[in-house]
C-alpha positions as CSV (number, residue, x, y, z in Angstrom):
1,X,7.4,45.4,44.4
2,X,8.4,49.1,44.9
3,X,7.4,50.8,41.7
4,X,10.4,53.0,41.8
5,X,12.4,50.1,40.5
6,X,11.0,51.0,37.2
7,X,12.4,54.6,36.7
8,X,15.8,52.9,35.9
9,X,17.7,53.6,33.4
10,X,17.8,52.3,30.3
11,X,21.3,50.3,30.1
12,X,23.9,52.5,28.2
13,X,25.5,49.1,27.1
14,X,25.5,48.9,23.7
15,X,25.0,45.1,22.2
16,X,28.1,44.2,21.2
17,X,30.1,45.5,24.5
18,X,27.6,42.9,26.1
19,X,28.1,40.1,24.1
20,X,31.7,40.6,24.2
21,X,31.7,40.5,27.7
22,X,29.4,37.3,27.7
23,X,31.7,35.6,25.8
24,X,34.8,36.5,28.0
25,X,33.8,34.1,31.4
26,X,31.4,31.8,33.1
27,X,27.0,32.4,32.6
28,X,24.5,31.6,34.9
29,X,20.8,31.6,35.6
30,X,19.4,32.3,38.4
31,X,16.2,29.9,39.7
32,X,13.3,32.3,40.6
33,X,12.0,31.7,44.2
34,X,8.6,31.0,45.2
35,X,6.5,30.8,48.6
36,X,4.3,28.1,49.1
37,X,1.6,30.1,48.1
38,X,3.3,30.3,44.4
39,X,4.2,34.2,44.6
40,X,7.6,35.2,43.8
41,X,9.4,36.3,47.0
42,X,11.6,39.5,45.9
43,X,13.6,39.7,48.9
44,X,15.1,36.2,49.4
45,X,15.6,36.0,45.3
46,X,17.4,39.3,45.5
47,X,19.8,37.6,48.3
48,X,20.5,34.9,46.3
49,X,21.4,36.7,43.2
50,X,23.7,39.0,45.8
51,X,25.1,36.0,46.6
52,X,25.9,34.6,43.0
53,X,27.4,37.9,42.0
54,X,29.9,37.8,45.1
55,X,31.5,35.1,42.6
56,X,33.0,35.7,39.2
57,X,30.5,35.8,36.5
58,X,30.2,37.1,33.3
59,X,26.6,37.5,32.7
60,X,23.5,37.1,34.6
61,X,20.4,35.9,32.8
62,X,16.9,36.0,35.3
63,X,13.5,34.7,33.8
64,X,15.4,32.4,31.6
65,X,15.0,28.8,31.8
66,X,16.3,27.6,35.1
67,X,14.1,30.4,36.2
68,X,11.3,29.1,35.0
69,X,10.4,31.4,32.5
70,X,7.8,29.1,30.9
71,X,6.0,29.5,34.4
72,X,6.2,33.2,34.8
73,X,3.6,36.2,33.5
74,X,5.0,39.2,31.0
75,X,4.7,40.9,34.3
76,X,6.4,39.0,36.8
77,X,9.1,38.7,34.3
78,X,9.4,42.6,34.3
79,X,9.6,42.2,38.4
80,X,11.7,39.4,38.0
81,X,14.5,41.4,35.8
82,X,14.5,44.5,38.0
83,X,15.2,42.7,40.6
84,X,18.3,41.0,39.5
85,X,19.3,44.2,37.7
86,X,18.9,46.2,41.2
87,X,21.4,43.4,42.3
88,X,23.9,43.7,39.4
89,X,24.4,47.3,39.8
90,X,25.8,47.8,36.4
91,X,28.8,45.5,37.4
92,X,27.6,43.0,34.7
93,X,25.4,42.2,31.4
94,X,22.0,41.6,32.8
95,X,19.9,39.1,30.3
96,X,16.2,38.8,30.6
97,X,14.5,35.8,29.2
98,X,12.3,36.1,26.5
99,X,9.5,34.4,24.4
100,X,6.1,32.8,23.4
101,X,4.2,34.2,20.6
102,X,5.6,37.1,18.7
103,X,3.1,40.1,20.0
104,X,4.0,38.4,23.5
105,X,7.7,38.5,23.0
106,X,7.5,42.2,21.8
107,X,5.6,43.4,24.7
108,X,8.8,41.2,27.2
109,X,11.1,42.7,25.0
110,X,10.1,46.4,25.7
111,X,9.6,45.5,29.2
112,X,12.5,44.2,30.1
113,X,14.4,47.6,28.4
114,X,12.5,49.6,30.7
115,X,13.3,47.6,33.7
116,X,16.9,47.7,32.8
117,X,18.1,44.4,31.2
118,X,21.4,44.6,29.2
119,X,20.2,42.2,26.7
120,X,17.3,39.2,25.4
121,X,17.8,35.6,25.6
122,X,14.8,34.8,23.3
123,X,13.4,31.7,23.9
124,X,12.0,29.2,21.3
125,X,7.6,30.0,20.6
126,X,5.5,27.9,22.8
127,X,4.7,25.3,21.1
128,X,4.7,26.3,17.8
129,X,6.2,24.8,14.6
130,X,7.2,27.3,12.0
131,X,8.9,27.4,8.6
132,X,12.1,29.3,8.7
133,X,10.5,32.1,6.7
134,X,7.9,32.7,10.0
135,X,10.7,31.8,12.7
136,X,12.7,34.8,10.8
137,X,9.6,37.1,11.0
138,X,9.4,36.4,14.6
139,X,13.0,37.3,15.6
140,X,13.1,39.8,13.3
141,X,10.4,41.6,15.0
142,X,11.9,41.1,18.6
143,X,15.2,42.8,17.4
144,X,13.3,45.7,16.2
145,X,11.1,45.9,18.9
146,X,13.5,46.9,21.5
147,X,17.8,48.6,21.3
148,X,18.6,45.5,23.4
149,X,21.2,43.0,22.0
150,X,19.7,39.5,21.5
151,X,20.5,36.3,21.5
152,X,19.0,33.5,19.5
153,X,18.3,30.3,21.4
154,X,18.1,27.4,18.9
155,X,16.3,24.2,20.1
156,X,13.3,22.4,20.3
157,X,11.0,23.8,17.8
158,X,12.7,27.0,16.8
159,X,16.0,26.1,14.7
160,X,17.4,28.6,12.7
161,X,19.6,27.4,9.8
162,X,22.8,29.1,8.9
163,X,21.6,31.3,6.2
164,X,18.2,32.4,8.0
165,X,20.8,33.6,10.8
166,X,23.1,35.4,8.1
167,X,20.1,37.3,6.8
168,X,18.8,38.5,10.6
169,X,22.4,39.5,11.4
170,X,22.6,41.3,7.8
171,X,19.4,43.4,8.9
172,X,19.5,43.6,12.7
173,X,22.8,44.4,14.4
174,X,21.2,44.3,17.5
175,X,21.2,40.8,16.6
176,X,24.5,39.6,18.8
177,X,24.3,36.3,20.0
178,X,23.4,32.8,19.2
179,X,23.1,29.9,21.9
180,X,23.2,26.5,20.7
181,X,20.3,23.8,22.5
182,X,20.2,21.2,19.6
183,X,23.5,19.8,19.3
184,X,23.9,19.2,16.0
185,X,27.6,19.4,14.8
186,X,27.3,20.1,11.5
187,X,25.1,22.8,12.1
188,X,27.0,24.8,14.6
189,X,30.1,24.3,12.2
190,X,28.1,26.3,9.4
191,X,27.1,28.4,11.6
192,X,30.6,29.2,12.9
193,X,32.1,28.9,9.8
194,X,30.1,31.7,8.1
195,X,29.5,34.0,10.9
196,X,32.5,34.0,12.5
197,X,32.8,36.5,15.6
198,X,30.0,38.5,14.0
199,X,28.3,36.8,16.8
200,X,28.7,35.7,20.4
201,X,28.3,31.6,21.4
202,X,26.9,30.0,24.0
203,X,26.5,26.8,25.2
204,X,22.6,25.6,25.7
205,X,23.0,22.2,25.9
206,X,21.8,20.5,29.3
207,X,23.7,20.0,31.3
208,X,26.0,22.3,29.8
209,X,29.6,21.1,31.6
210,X,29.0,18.0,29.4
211,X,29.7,19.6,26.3
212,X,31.9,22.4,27.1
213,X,35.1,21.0,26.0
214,X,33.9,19.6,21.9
215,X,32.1,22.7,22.1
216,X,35.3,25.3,22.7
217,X,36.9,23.7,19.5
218,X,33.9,25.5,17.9
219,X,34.5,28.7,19.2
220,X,32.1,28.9,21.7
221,X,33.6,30.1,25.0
222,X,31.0,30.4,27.4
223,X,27.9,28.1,28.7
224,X,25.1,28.6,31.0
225,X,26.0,26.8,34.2
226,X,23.0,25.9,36.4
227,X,24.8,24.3,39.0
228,X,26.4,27.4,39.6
229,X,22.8,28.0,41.8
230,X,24.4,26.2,44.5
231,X,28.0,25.3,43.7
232,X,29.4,28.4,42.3
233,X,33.1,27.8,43.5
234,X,33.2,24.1,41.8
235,X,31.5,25.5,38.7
236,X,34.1,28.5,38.3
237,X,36.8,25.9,38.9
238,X,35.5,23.4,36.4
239,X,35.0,26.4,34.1
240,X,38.6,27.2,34.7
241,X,39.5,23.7,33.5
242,X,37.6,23.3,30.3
243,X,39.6,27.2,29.1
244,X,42.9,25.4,30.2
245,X,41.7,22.7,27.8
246,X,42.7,20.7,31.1
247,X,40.8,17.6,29.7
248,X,41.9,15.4,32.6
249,X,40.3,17.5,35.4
250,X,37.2,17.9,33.1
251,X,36.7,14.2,33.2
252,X,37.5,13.6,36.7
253,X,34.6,15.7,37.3
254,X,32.4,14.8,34.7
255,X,32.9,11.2,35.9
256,X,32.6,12.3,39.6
257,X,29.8,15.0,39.7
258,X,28.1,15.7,36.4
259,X,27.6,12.1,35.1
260,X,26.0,10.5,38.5
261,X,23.8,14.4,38.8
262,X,22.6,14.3,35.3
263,X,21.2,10.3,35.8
264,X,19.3,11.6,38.9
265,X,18.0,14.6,36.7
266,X,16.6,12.3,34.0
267,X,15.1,10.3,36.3
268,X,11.8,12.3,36.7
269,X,10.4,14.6,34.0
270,X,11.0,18.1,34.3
271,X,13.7,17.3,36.6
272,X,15.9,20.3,35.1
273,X,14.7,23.2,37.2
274,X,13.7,20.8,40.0
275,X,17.2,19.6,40.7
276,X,19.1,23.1,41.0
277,X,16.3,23.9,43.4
278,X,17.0,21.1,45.7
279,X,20.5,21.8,45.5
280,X,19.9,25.3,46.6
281,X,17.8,24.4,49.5
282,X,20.5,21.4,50.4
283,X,23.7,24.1,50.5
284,X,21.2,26.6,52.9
285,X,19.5,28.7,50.5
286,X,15.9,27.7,49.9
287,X,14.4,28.7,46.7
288,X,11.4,27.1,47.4
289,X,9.0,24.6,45.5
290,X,8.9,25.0,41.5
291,X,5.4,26.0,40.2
292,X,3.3,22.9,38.6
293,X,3.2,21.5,36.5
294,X,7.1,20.5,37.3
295,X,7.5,18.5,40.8
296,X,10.0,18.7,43.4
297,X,12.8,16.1,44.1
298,X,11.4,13.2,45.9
299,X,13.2,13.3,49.5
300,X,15.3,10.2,49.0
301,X,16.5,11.9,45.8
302,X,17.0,14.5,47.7
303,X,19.8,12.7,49.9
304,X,21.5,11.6,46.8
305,X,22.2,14.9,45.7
306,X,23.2,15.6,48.7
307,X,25.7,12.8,48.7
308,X,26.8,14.1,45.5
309,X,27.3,17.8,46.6
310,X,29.2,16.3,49.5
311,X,31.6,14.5,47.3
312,X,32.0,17.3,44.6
313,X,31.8,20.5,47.1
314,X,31.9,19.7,51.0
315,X,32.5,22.8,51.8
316,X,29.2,24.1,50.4
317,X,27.3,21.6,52.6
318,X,29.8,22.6,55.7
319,X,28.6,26.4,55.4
320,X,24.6,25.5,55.3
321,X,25.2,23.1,58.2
């Protein structure tokens, strides 16, 4: 990569402009793309994140899950995130993914300010149980690490309660957003209850469209869509529906598209990243294979997405033919 992309900039956006402008529309996360060789290929991901910012979006977010974050080295996240923020341009909150250990975490945080990022979607510790006393410690030292605003991504093993979240937003202001992976009700509605809009919410759950309407009730207004890899147009619209609280349109799709496209995810493991891959590569824009240890689509599941994209959005399919 050309090293001048790291004399950017630092991003003048202050946190809470960028949350507030996450909060206002539709997320997305870009897959990274690989050759066959596993190196990134800079060129054809920068096309591809050209090409999801010629739709409306309210935030990007590279390295993050759907980018396979968990496969990617502190540096190749750095590379990662100035590529997309050479694509945004400043036209919209650039998110970089963040995570493992704490001294790891640090050292993505500060990295990802130099390249330019907007902000820090910090991911849940690899592996690693903690208390909420250490996982308090851990995000504590990521806000003050770095002038970014960051989000909290609660699931798996790093759930913060609602008063360990009161206390980090108390002492870190920088500390804007929370996204939600668990599901539990109850928590979220403490959460929301006592935080209020101190804070920005985002839908985590996969797959996200699932939840989005009993999620909205509880105040959070945007989601990560990964399907919006490969059918931005349909994800916008669905989007659309779910604001409009139009609960018949939401169904018709989640009965049409999202139901039958989360069964074929489930069907292999690690199937989360793998399947927004092959949807990319089925619609004409070929991310390449995912880095092990995840697996590609098998090719006859490969041609049921395909029927599924060509029931949900022909006209995607019609452009890559």
């Amino acid at each position: 990569m050309d090293s001048g992309h790291w004399e950017m900039d630092v991003t003048s956006m202050s946190p809470v402009d960028m949350a507030r402008r996450l909060g206002g529309g539709l997320l997305s996360f870009p897959v990274t793309h690989f050759g066959d060789d596993g190196r990134f290929r800079e060129q054809s991901y920068r096309e591809h994140c050209a090409w999801m910012l010629s739709h409306e979006l309210s935030g990007l977010f590279p390295a993050g899950g759907t980018g396979e974050f968990f496969s990617l080295t502190p540096a190749e996240v750095k590379t990662v995130v100035a590529a997309a923020v050479a694509e945004a341009g400043g036209r919209l909150p650039v998110i970089s993914g963040c995570g493992y250990g704490t001294a790891i975490a640090v050292e993505i945080a500060r990295d990802a300010e130099q390249a330019g990022a907007d902000g820090l979607l910090l991911l849940p510790p690899y592996l690693v149980g903690a208390k909420q006393e250490g996982l308090e410690r851990h995000i504590e030292a990521v806000c003050r690490a770095t002038g970014l605003g960051v989000i909290v991504y609660n699931r798996d093993n790093a759930v913060v309660d609602d008063e360990t979240l009161a206390r980090l937003c108390e002492r870190n202001p920088n500390l804007v957003g929370y996204k939600d992976g668990v599901g539990d009700i109850e928590l979220m509605t403490r959460i929301f209850a006592r935080m209020g809009d101190r804070l920005t919410y985002v839908g985590g759950l996969p797959t996200a469209e699932t939840f989005a309407i009993p999620y909205l009730t509880m105040g959070v207004t945007t989601y990560s869509s990964a399907i919006f890899n490969f059918m931005p147009e349909w994800a916008l619209a669905f989007y659309r529906a779910v604001r409009a609280d139009d609960r018949q349109e939401v169904l018709k799709q989640l009965r049409q598209f999202v139901l039958p496209y989360i069964a074929l995810r489930n069907r292999g493991r690690g199937y989360a990243v793998s399947i927004v891959k092959a949807g990319c590569r089925l619609v004409g824009r070929d991310p390449g294979p995912v880095r092990s240890p995840l697996t590609d689509l098998s090719p006859g599941e490969h041609e049921e997405l395909r029927m599924l994209i060509e029931v949900a959005a022909p006209d995607e399919l019609a452009a890559a033919a």
